[in-house]
N, CA, C and O of each residue as an XYZ file, in Angstrom:
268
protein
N      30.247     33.130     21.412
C      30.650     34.529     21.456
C      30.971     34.931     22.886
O      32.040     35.495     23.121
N      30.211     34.701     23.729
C      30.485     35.016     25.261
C      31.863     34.497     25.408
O      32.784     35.289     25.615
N      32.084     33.144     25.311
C      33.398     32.116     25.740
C      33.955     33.325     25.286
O      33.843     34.161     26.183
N      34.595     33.863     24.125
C      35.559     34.297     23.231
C      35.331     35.768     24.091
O      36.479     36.050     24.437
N      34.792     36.407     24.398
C      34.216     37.624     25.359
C      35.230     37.428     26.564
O      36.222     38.124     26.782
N      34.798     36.377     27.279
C      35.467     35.902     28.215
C      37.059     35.982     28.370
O      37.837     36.468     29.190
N      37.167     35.162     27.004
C      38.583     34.924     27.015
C      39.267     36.628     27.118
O      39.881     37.054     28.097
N      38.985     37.378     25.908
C      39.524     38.512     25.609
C      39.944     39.137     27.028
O      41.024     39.717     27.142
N      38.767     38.953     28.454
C      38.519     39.580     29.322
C      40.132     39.139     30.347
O      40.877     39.768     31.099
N      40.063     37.808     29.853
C      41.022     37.206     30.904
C      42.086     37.052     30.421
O      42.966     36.323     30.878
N      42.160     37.809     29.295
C      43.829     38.042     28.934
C      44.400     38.862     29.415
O      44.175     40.072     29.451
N      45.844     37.781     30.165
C      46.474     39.008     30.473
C      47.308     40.120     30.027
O      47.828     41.038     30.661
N      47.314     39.732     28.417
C      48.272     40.965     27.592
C      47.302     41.074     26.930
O      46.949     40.086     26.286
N      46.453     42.425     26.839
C      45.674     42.552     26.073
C      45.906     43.241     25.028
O      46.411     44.354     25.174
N      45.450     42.519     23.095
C      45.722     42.773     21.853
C      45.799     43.841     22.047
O      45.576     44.509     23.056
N      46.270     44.190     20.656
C      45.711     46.506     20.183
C      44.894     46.171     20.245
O      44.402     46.440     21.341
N      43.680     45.099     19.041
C      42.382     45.336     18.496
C      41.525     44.403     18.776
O      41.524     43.405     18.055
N      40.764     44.479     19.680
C      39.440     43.763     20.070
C      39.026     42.813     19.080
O      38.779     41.608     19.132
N      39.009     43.974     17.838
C      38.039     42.830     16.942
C      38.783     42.191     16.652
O      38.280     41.068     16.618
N      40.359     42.130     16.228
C      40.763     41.347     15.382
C      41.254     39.855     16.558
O      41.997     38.931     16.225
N      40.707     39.990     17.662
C      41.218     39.298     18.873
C      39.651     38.296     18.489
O      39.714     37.152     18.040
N      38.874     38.726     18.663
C      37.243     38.102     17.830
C      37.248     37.224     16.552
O      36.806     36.081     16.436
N      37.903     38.087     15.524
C      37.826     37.422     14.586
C      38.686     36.107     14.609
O      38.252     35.059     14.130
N      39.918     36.212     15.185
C      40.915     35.020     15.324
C      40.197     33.834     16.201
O      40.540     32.653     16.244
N      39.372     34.313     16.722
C      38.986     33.419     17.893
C      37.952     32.643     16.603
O      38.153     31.525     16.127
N      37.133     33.338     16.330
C      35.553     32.744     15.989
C      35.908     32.283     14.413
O      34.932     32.054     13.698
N      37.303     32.127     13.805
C      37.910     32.261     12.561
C      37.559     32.647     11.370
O      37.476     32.088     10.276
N      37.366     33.698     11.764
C      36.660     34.524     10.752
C      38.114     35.013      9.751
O      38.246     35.318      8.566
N      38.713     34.941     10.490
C      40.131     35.581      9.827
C      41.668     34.674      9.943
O      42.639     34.857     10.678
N      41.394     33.612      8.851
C      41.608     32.954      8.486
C      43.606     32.952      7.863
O      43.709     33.664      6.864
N      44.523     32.529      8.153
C      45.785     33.310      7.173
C      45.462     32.603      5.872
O      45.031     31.461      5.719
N      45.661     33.211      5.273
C      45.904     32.664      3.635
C      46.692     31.767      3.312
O      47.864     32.137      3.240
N      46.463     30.567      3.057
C      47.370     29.868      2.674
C      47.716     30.072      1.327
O      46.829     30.380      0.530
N      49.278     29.897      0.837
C      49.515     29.766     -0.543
C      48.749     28.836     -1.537
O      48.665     29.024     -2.751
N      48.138     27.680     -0.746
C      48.045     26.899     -1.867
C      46.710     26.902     -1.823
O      46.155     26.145     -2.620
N      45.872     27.705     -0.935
C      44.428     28.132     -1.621
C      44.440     29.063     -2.754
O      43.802     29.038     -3.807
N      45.142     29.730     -2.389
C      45.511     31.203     -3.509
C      45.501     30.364     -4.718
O      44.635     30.639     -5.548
N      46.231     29.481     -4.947
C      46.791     28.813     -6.075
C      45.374     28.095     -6.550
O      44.837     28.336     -7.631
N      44.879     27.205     -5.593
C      43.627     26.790     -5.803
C      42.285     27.667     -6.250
O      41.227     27.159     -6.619
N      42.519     28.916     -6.153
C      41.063     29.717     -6.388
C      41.800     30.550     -7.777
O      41.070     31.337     -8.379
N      43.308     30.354     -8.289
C      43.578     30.493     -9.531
C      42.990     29.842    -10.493
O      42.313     30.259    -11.433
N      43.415     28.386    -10.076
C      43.136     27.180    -11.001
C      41.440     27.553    -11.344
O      40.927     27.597    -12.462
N      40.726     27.817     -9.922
C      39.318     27.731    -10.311
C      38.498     28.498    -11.510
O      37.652     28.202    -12.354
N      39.289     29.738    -11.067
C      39.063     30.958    -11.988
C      39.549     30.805    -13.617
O      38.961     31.331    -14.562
N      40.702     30.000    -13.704
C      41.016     29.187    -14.944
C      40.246     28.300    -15.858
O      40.284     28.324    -17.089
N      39.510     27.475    -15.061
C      38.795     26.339    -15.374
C      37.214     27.055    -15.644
O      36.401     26.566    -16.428
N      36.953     28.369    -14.786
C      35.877     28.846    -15.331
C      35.849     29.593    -16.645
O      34.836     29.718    -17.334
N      36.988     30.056    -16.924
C      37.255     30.783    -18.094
C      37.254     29.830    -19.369
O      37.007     30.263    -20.495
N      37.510     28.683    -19.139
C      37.951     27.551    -19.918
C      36.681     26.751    -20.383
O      36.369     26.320    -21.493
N      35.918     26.688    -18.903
C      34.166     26.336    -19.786
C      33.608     27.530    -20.258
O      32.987     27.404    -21.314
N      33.655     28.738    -19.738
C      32.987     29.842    -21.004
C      33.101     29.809    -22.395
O      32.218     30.090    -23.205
N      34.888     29.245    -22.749
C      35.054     29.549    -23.574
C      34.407     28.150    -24.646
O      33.888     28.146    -25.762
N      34.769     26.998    -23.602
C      34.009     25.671    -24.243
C      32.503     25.522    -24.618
O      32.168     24.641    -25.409
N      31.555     26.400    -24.044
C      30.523     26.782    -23.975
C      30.101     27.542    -25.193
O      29.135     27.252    -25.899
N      30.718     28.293    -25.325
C      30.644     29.254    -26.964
C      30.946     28.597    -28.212
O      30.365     28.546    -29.296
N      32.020     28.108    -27.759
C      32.586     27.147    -29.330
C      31.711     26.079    -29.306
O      31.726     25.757    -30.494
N      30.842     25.195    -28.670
C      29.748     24.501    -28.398
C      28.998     25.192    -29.019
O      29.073     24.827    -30.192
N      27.912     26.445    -28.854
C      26.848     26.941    -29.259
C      27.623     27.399    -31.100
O      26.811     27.254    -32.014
N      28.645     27.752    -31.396
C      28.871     28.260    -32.433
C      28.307     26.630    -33.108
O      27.214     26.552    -33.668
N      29.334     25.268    -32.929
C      29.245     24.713    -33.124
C      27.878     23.852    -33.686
O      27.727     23.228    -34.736
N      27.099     24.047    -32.727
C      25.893     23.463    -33.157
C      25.088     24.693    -34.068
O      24.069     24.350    -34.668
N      25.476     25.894    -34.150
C      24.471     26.628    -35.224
C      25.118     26.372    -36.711
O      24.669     26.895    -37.731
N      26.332     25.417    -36.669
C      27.152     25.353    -37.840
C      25.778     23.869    -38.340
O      24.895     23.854    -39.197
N      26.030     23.285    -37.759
C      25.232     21.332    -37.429
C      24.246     21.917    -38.270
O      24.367     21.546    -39.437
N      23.073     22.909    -38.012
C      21.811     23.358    -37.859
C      22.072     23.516    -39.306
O      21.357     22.760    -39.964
N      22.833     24.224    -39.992
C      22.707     24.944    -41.010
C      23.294     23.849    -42.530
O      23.253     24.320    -43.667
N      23.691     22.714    -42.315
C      24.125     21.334    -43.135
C      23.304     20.583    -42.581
O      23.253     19.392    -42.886
């Protein structure tokens, strides 16, 4: 944090915004890549996809239970 303190200090064009001069440094603020976006789709897909595998499972076995 100091280093990055430092730096801010010894710039000679200094940002508009402090923090966002912080966050870039310490990468907190990250650009978005497209193909994470795409990747935290898929994820959100695949979770929807075992919920739903998960249910038809439990239906499934109360069918088993009952023959």
């Amino acid at each position: 944090l100091f280093a990055v303190l430092v730096a801010l200090y010894e710039e000679p064009e200094k940002p508009d915004s402090a923090l966002d001069f912080l966050k870039h440094h310490l990468g907190a603020s990250a650009p978005e890549n497209p193909e994470i976006e795409a990747l935290r789709l898929e994820v959100a897909e695949m979770k929807e996809k075992y919920e739903a595998v998960l249910e038809e499972n439990k239906k499934l076995k109360t069918k088993v239970k009952v023959y």
